[in-house]
N, C-alpha and C positions, 0 to 999 in steps of 0.2 A: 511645584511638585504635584504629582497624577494624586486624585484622593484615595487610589488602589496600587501606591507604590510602596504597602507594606509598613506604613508610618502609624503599626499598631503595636498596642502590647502583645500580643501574644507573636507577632513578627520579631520583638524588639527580645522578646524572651527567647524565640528559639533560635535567634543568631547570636544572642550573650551564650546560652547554654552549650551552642554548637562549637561557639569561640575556644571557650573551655576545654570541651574535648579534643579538640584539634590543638591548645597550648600542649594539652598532657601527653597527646601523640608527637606533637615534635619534641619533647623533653627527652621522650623514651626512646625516640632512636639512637642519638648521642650517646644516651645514658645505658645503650644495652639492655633494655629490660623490654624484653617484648611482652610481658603480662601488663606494663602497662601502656604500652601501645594500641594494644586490645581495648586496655579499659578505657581509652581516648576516645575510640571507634566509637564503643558500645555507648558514651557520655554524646556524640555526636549524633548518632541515631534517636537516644533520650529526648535529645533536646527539639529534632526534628518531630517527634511523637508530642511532646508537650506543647509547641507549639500548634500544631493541629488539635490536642484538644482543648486548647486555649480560645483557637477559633471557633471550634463548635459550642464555646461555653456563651459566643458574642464577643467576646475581646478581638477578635480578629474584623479582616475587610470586611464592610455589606456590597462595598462597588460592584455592580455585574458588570461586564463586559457586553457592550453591544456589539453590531454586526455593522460591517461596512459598509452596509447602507444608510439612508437619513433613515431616521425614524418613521416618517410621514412615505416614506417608501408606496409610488404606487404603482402595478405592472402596466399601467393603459395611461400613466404621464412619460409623454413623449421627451420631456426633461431629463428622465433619468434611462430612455431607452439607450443601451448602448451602442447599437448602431448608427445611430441621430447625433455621435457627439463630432466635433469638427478635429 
């Protein structure tokens, strides 16, 4: 598994807490009660917010994302010119 496929706490928290909301919204359909279908939402948003400030606390990814080049990327190596590939 990717080291930036989300195998953090603060990922692990806002998909428990989002779980949640989303149990409590399909409860409430069956159940007729649209306040708490609302309040399923609004526990589903929560849990997307916590999650994010979970991340900015460091419990979340540090992986950046590079670019689809090599790293060693250089414009004058005829290696990586696209025209030159077979």
């Amino acid at each position: 598994m990717s080291d930036s496929h989300g195998n953090t706490p603060a990922a692990w928290t806002a998909v428990g807490v989002m779980f949640l909301g989303f149990l409590i919204s399909g409860f409430a359909v069956p159940a007729e009660k649209p306040w708490l279908f609302f309040l399923g939402l609004a526990v589903v948003l929560g849990g997307a917010v916590v999650g994010k400030v979970m991340s900015m606390m460091g419990m979340g990814s540090t992986v950046t994302y590079k670019d689809d080049h090599n790293p060693e990327y250089d414009d004058h190596n005829p290696q990586y010119d696209d025209h030159n590939r077979s």
